[in-house]
C-alpha positions as CSV (number, residue, x, y, z in Angstrom):
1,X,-24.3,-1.3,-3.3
2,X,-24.3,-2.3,-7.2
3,X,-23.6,-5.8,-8.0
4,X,-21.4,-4.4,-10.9
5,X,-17.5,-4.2,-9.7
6,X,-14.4,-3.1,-11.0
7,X,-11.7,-5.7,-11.6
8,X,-9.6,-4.5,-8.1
9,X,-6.6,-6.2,-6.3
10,X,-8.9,-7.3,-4.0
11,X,-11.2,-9.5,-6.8
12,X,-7.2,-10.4,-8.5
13,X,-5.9,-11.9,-5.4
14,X,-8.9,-13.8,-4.3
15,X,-9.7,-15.6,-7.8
16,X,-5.8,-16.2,-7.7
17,X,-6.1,-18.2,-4.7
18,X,-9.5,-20.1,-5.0
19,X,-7.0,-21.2,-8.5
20,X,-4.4,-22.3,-7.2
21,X,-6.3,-24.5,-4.4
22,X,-8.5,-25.7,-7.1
23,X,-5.4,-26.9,-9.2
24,X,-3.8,-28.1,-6.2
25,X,-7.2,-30.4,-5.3
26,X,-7.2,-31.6,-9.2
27,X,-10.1,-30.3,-10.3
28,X,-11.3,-28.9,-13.4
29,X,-13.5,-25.7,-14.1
30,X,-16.3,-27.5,-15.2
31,X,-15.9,-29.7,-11.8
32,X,-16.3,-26.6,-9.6
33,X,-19.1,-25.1,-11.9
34,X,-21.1,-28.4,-11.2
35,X,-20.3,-28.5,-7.0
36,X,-21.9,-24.7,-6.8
37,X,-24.7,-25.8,-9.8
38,X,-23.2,-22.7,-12.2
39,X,-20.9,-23.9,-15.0
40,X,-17.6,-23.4,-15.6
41,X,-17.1,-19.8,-17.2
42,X,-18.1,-18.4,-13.9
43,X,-15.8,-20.3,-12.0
44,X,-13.3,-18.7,-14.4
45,X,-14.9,-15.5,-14.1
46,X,-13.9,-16.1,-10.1
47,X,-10.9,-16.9,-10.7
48,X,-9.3,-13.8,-13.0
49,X,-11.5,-11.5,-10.8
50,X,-14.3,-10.1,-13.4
51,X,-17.0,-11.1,-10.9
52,X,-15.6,-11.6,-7.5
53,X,-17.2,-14.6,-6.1
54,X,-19.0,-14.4,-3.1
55,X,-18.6,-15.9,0.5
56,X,-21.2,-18.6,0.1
57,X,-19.5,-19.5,-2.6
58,X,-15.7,-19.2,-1.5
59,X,-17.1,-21.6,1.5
60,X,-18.4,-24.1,-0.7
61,X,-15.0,-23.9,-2.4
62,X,-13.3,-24.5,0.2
63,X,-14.8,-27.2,1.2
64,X,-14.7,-29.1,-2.2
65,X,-11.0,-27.9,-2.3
66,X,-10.5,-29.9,1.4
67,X,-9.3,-26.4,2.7
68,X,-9.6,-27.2,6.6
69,X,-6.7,-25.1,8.0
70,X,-9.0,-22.4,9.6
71,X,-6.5,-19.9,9.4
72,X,-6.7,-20.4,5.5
73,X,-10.2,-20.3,5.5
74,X,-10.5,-17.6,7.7
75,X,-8.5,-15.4,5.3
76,X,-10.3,-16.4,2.2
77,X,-13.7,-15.7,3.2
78,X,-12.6,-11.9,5.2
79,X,-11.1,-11.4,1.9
80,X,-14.6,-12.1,0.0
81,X,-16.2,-9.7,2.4
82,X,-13.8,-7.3,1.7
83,X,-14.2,-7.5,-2.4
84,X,-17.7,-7.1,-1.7
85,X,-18.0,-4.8,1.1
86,X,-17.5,-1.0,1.2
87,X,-14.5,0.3,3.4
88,X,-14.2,3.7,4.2
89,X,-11.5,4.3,1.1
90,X,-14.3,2.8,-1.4
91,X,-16.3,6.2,-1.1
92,X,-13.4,7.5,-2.8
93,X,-13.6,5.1,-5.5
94,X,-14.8,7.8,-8.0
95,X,-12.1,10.2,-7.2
96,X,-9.2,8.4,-7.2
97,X,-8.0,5.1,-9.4
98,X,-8.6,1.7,-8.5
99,X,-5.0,1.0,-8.0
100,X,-5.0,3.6,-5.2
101,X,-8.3,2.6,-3.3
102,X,-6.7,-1.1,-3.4
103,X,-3.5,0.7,-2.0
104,X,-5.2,1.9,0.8
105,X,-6.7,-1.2,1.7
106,X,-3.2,-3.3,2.0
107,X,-2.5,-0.4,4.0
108,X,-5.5,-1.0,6.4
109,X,-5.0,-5.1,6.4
110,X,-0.9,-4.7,6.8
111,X,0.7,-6.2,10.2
112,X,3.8,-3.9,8.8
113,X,5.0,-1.5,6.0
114,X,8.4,-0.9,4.8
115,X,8.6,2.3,2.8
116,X,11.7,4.1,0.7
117,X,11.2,7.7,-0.4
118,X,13.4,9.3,-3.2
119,X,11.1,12.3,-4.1
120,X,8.6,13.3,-1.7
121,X,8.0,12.2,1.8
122,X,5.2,9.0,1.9
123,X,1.9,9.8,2.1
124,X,1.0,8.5,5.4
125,X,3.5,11.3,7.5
126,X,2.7,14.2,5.2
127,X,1.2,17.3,6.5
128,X,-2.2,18.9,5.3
129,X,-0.4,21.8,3.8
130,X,2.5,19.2,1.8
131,X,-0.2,17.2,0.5
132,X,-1.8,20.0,-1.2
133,X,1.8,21.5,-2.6
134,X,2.8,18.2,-4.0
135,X,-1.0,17.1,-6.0
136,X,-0.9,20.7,-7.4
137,X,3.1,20.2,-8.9
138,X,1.3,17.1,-10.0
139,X,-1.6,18.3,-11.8
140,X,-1.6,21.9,-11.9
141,X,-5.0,21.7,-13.7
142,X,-7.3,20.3,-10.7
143,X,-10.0,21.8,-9.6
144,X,-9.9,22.8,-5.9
145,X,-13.1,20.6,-5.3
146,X,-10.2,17.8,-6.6
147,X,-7.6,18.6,-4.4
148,X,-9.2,18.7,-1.8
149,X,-10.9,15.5,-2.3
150,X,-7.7,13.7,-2.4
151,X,-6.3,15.4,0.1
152,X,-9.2,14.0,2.2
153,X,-7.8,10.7,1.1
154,X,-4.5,11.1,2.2
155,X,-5.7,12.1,6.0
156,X,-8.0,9.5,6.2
157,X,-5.1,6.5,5.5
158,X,-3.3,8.7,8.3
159,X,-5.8,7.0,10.9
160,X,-3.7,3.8,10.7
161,X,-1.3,5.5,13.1
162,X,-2.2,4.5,15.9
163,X,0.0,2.7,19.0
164,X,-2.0,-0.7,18.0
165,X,-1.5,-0.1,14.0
166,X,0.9,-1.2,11.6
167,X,4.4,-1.1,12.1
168,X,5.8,1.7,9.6
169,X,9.4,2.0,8.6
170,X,10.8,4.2,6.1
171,X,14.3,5.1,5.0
172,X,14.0,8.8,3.2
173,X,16.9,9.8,0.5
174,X,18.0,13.1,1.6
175,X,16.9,14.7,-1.4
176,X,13.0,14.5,0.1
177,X,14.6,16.6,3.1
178,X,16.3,19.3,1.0
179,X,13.5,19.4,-1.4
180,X,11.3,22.7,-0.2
181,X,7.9,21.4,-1.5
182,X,5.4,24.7,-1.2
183,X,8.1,26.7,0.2
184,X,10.7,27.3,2.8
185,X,7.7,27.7,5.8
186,X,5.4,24.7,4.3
187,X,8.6,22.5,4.5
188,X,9.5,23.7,7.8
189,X,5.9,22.5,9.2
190,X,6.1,18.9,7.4
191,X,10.1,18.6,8.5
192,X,8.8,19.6,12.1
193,X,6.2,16.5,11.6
194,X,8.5,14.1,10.9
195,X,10.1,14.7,13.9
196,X,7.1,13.6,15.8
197,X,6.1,10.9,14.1
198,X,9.8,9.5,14.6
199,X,8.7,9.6,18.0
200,X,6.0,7.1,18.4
201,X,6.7,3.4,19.0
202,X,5.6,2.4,15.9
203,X,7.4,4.7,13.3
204,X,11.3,4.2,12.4
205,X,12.5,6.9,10.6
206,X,15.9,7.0,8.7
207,X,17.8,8.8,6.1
208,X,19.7,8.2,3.7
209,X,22.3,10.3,3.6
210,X,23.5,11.8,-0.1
211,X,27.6,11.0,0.9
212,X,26.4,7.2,0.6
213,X,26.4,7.9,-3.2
214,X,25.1,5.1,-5.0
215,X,21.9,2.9,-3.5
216,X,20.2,0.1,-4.2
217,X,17.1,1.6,-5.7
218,X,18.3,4.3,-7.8
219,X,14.8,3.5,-9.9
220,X,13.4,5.3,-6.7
221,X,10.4,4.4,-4.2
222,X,8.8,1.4,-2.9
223,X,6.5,0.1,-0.7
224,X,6.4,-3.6,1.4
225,X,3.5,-4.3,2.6
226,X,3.6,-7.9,5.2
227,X,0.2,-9.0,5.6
228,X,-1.6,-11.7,7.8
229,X,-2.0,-15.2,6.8
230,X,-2.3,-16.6,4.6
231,X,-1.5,-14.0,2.1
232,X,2.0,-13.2,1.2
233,X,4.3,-9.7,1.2
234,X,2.9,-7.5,-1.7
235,X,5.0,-4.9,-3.4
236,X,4.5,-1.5,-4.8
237,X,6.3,-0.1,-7.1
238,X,4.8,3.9,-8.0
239,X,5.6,4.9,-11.8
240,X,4.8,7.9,-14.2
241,X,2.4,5.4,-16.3
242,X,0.7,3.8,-12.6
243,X,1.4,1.3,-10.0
244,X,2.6,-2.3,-10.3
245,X,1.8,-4.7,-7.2
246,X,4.2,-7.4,-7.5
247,X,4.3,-10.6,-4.7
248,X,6.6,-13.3,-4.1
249,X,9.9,-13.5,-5.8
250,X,9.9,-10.0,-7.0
251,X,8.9,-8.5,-3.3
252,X,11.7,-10.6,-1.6
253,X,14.2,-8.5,-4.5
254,X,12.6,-5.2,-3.3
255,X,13.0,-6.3,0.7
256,X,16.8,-7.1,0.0
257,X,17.3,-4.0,-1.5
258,X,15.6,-2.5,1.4
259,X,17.9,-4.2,3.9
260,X,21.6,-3.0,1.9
261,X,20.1,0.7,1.9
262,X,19.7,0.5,5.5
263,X,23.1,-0.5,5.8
264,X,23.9,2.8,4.4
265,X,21.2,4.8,6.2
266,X,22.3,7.1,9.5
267,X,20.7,5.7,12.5
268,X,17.5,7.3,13.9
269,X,19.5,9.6,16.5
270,X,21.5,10.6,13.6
271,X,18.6,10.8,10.7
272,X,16.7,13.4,13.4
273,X,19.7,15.5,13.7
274,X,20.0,15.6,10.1
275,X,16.0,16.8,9.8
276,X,16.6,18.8,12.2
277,X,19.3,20.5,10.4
278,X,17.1,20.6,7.5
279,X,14.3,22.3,9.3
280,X,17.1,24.9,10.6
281,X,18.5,26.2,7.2
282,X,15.1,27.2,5.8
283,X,14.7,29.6,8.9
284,X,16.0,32.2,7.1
285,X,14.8,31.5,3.7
């Protein structure tokens, strides 16, 4: 693997944290440069994520920071492996952005994920078939070599499904139901796979049903992501110009808005009725 690295969530968040305990412990740049015998602009460098540093070196931070809480370490130093390492969503580095190979790996680390949906249904329940219909709307000039790339992406986050994976809840607008992406039978299939995946003890599925009017996202999606310690929740936020990851403060806004729409939002028995309903008036389309 090449030394070189691109500046990734991953390389962010761990230069974040050595800052933050080196501020907390008093120190300066130029005192950490000295402890690991480098000088300060590489420390800095660490610390803003240009060069990631590495787990010898987040240990010996750690110890001259007086981090001894070994869950703390512990998270630090899986987290240097990680920056450094190659997961299975880092062979798709040259195919897709950054932001979305960094996206797949809070998937992969999350304990849980809250999701709401206003436009298509998330990634990690769509069928083979949807995938396809909804990256060609997108970019109608990809090559098939492309799309089907990146629809090997999408399948391959799929594999956190599993009874021992994250817990995944999602509250879908309506509008994702009604909306016949690839046509009436390609919808069918995908509204027929929700209805499985609503099954399994992991997965809560709800709607939001259109007669609640106004919500409180009407910007549209968002994703929680609750990760292990020590890290905190990380948000994110899709837009037309790319993704924003957002923590603390603006996360907890995104999980409150998540709690008043599920006020609003039919309960499961009543959201798979309404998919079901769904599914049943494209049977003659």
């Amino acid at each position: 693997m090449s030394g070189k690295r691109g500046v990734t969530l991953r390389a962010q968040w761990l230069g974040k944290h050595l800052r933050e305990l080196r501020e907390r412990a008093g120190l300066t740049l130029k005192d950490a440069g000295e402890y690991l015998q480098r000088d300060g602009s590489t420390v800095s460098r660490f610390e803003v994520g240009l060069y990631p540093a590495r787990t010898p070196d987040v240990l010996a931070l750690l110890d001259l920071y007086g981090v001894t809480a070994p869950q703390a370490r512990e998270g630090l130093v899986r987290l240097s492996r990680d920056v450094w390492q190659n997961g299975w969503w880092d062979d798709y580095s040259g195919d897709v952005s950054l932001g979305i190979v960094d996206y797949a790996w809070l998937e992969a680390r999350a304990e849980s994920i809250t999701s709401f949906d206003a436009l298509v249904i998330p990634g990690l329940l769509q069928t083979r078939e949807y995938m396809e219909a909804v990256i060609r709307a997108e970019d109608p000039d990809a090559t098939d070599k492309q799309v089907n790339r990146w629809v090997e992406f999408r399948l391959s986050r799929q594999k956190i499904l599993t009874d021992d994976g994250p817990c995944f809840s999602t509250i879908l607008d309506e509008c994702v139901l009604r909306r016949p992406m690839g046509g009436p039978e390609i919808m069918r299939g995908q509204l027929a796979r929700l209805m499985q995946y609503a099954a399994a003890p992991n997965i809560q599925l709800r709607v939001l049903p259109l007669q609640a009017g106004a919500h409180a996202s009407p910007d549209g999606a968002f994703r929680i992501f609750e990760l292990p310690e020590p890290f905190p929740a990380v948000a994110y936020v899709p837009t037309p110009a790319g993704a924003i990851y957002v923590e603390g403060e603006a996360a907890d806004g995104l999980k409150l808005k998540y709690d008043r729409m599920q006020r609003n939002a039919l309960s499961t028995e009543d959201s798979l009725r309404l998919i079901t309903t769904a599914e049943e008036s494209l049977a003659d389309a």
